[in-house]
TORLUMKOL-786921 format. One record per residue (C-alpha): residue number from 1; residue in one letter; y, x, z. Coordinates in steps of 0.1 Angstrom, whole numbers, plus 5000, padded with zeros to 4 digits. Last residue first. Example, Ala and Ser with C-alpha at 12.3 -4.5 7.8 and 13.67 -1.06 7.14 Angstrom:
BEGIN
- 2 | S | 4989 | 5137 | 5071
- 1 | A | 4955 | 5123 | 5078
REM end
This chain:
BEGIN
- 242 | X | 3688 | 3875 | 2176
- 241 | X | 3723 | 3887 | 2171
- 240 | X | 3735 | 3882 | 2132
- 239 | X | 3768 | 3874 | 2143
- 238 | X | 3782 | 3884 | 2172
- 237 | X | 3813 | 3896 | 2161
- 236 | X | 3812 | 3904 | 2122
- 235 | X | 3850 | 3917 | 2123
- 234 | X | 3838 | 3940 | 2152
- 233 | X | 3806 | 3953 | 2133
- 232 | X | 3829 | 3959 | 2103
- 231 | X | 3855 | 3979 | 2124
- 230 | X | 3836 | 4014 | 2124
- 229 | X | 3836 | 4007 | 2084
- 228 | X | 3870 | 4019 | 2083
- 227 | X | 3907 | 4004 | 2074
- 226 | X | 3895 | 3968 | 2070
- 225 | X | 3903 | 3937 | 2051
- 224 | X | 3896 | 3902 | 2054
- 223 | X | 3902 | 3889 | 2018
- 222 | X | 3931 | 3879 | 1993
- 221 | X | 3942 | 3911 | 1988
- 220 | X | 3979 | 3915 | 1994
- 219 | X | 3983 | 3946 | 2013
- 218 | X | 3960 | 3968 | 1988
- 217 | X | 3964 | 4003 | 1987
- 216 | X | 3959 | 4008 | 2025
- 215 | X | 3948 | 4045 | 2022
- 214 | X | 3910 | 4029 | 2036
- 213 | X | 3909 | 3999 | 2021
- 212 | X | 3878 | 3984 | 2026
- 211 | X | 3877 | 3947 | 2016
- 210 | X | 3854 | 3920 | 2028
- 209 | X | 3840 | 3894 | 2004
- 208 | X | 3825 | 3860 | 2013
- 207 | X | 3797 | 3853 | 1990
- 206 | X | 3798 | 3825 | 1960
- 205 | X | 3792 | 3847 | 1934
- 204 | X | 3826 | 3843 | 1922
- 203 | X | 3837 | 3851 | 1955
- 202 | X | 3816 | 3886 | 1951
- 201 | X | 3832 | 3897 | 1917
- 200 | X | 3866 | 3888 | 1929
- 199 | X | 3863 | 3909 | 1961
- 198 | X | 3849 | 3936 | 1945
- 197 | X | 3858 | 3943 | 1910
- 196 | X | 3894 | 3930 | 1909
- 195 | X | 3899 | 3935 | 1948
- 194 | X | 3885 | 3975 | 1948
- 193 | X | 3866 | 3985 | 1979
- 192 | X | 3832 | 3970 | 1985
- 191 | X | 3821 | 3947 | 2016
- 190 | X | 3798 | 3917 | 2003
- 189 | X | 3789 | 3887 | 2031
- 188 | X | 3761 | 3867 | 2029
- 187 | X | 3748 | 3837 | 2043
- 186 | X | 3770 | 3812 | 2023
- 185 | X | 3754 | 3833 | 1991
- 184 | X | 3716 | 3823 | 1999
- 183 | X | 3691 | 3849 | 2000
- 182 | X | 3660 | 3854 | 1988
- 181 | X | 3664 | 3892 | 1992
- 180 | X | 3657 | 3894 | 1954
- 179 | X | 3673 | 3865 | 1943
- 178 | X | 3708 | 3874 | 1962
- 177 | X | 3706 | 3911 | 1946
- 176 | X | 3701 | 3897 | 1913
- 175 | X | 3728 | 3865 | 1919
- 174 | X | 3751 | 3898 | 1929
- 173 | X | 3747 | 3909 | 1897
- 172 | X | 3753 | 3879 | 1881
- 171 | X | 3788 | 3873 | 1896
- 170 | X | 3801 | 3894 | 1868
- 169 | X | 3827 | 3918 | 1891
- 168 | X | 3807 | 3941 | 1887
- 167 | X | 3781 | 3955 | 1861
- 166 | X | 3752 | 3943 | 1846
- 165 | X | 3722 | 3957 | 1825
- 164 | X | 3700 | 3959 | 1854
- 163 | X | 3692 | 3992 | 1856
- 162 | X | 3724 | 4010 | 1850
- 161 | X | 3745 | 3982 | 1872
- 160 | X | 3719 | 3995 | 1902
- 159 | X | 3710 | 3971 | 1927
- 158 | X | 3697 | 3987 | 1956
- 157 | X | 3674 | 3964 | 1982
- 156 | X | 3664 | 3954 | 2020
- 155 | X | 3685 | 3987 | 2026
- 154 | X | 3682 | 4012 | 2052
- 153 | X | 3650 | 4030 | 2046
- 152 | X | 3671 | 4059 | 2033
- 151 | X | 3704 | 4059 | 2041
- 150 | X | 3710 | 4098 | 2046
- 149 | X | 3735 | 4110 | 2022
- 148 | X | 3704 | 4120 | 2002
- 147 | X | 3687 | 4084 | 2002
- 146 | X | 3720 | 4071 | 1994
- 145 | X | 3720 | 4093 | 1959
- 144 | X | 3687 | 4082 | 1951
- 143 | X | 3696 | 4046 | 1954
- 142 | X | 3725 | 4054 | 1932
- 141 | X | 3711 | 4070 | 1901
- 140 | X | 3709 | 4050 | 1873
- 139 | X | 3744 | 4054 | 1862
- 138 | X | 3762 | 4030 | 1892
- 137 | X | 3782 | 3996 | 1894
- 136 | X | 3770 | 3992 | 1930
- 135 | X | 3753 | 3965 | 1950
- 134 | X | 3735 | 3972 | 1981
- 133 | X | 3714 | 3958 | 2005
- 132 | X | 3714 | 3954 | 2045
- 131 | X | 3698 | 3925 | 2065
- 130 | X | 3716 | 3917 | 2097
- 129 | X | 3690 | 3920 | 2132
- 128 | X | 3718 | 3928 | 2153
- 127 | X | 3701 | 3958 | 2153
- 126 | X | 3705 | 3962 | 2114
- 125 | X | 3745 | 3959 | 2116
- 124 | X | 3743 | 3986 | 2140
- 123 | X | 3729 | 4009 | 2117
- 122 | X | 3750 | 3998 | 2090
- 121 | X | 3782 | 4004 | 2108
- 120 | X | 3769 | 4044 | 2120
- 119 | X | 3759 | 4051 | 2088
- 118 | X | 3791 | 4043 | 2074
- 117 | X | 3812 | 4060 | 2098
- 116 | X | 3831 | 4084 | 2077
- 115 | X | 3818 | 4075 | 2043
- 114 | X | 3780 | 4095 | 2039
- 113 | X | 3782 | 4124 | 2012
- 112 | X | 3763 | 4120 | 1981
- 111 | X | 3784 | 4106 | 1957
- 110 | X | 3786 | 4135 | 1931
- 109 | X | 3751 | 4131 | 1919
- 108 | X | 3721 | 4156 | 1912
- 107 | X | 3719 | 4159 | 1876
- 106 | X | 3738 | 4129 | 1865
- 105 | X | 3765 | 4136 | 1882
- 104 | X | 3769 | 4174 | 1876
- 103 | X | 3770 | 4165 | 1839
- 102 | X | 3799 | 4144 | 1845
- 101 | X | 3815 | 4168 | 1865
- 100 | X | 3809 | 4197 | 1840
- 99 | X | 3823 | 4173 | 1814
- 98 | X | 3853 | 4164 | 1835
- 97 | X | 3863 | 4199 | 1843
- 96 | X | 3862 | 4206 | 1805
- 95 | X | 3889 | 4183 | 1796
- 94 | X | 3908 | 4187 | 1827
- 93 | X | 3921 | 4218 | 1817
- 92 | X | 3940 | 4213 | 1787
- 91 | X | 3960 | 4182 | 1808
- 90 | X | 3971 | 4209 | 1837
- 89 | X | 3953 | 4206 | 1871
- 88 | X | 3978 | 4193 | 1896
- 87 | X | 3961 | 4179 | 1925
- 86 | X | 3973 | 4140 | 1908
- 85 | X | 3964 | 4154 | 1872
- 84 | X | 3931 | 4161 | 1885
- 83 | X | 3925 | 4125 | 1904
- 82 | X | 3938 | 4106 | 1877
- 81 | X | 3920 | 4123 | 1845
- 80 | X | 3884 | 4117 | 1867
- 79 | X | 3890 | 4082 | 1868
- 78 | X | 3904 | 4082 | 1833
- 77 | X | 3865 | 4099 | 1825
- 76 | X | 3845 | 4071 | 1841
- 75 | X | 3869 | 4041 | 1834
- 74 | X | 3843 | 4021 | 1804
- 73 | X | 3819 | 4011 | 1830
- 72 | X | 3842 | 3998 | 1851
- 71 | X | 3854 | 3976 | 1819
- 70 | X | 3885 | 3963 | 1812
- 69 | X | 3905 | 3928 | 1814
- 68 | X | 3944 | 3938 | 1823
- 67 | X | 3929 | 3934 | 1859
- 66 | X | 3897 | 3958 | 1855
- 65 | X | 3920 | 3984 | 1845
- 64 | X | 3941 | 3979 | 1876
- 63 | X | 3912 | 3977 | 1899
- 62 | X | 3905 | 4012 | 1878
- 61 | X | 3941 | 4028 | 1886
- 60 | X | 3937 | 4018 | 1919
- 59 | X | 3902 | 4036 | 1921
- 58 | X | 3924 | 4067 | 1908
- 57 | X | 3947 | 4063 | 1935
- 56 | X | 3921 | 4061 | 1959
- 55 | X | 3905 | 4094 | 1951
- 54 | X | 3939 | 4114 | 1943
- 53 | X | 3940 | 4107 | 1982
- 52 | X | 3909 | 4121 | 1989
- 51 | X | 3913 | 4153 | 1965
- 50 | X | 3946 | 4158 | 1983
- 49 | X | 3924 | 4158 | 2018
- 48 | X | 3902 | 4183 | 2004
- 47 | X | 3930 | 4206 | 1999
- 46 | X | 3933 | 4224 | 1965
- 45 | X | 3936 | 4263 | 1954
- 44 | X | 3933 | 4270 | 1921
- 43 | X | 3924 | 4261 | 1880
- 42 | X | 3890 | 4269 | 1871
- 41 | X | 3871 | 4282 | 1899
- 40 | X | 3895 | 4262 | 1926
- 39 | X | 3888 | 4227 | 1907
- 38 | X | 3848 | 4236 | 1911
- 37 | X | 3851 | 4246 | 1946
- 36 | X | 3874 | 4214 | 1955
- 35 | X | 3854 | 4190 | 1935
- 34 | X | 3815 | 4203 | 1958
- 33 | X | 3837 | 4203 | 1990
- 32 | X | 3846 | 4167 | 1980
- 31 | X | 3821 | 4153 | 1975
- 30 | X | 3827 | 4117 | 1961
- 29 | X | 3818 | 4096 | 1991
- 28 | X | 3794 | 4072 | 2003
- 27 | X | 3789 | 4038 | 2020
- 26 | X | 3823 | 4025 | 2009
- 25 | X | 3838 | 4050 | 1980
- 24 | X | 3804 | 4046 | 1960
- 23 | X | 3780 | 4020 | 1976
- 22 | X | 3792 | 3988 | 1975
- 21 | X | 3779 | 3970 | 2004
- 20 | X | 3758 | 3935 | 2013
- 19 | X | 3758 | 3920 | 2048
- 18 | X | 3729 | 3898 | 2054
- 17 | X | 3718 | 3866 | 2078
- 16 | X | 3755 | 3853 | 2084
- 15 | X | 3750 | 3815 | 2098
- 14 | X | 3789 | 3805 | 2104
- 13 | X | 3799 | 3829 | 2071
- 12 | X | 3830 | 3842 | 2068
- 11 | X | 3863 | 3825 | 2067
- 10 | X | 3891 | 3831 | 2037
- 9 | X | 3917 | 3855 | 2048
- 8 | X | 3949 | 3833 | 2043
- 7 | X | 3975 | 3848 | 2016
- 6 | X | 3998 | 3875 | 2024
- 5 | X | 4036 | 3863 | 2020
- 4 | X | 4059 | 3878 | 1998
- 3 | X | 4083 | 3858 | 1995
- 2 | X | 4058 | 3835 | 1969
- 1 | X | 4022 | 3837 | 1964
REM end
């Protein structure tokens, strides 16, 4: 890319039968009430809204990761370093705050509150008649935790990285969730939020990705992108209509 100029957004599927979705930071969020109590016990006052922020710029940091040839897998705890150093919490703090989140985690989740509009884009999705399945680099836990934000029922299928034994952006783990819907990739459509593990992940798969980038972090990404969910159904126009 030279002067820089955005690439072309690549076309979507003609015959689109299913949309796929990343779960955390697309269908659901971090909780934030739950980060901003436990920040304010040990350290002080924070705004949600600065935890959201600190959010995306710690995904950044993992695209990034990801880029110089890293694992998502590998990013838990830096993720968790970038979003308290960003609200402030001093280095000797963050320590413990990171193994009380991580224990928190996989105990009852922190991703459990429905993205603004999420529910909303995937119900509507489903009465065009799409079908809706997931694929997450996750610990085990994510189908429970989109049950509890209020998803259950909604997916055709959940694959979780923990159970399988793959992680994004290998293209096999979308071949799992194409294999179990019995799906073909040109049909398909995958909507996450980081470019390296994402969108790269799901072209090499052979499905047309979608980017949400909700702090518009990514200008450049090769892919349609959107700023909310609420503008997937319009991006998907009338396909999937019965």
């Amino acid at each position: 890319m030279t002067g820089g100029a955005v690439p072309p957004e690549p076309q979507l599927p003609g015959q689109l039968e299913a949309v796929l979705f990343d779960a955390g930071g697309v269908l659901i969020d971090l909780d934030y009430a739950y980060l901003r109590r436990l920040v304010e016990s040990r350290h002080g006052p924070v705004e949600e809204s600065e935890l959201g922020r600190a959010e995306a710029l710690a995904r950044r940091e993992i695209n990034d990761t990801v880029r110089r040839g890293g694992r998502v897998g590998d990013a838990w705890r830096d993720y968790f370093h970038v979003i308290l150093g960003h609200v402030g919490v001093p280095v000797e703090l963050q320590v413990a705050l990171i193994d009380s989140l991580w224990e928190a985690h996989l105990r009852v989740g922190l991703w459990t509150v429905a993205a603004a509009g999420a529910r909303e884009a995937v119900e509507e999705l489903r009465r065009r008649g799409l079908r809706i399945g997931v694929v997450s680099n996750a610990e085990g836990t994510v189908a429970r935790n989109l049950d509890d934000a209020g998803f259950a029922g909604a997916f055709e299928t959940v694959v979780d990285s923990h159970l399988v034994g793959v992680e994004k952006p290998d293209p096999a783990i979308f071949g799992i969730a194409l294999e179990r819907m019995s799906l073909r990739a040109d049909r398909a459509v995958f909507v996450g939020d980081l470019p390296e593990v994402d969108v790269n992940g799901a072209r090499a798969a052979g499905i047309a990705p979608i980017l949400l980038d909700r702090h518009d972090l990514y200008p450049d990404a090769r892919s349609h992108r959107i700023r909310s969910l609420c503008e997937l159904p319009d991006l998907l126009g009338s396909r999937g209509r019965p």
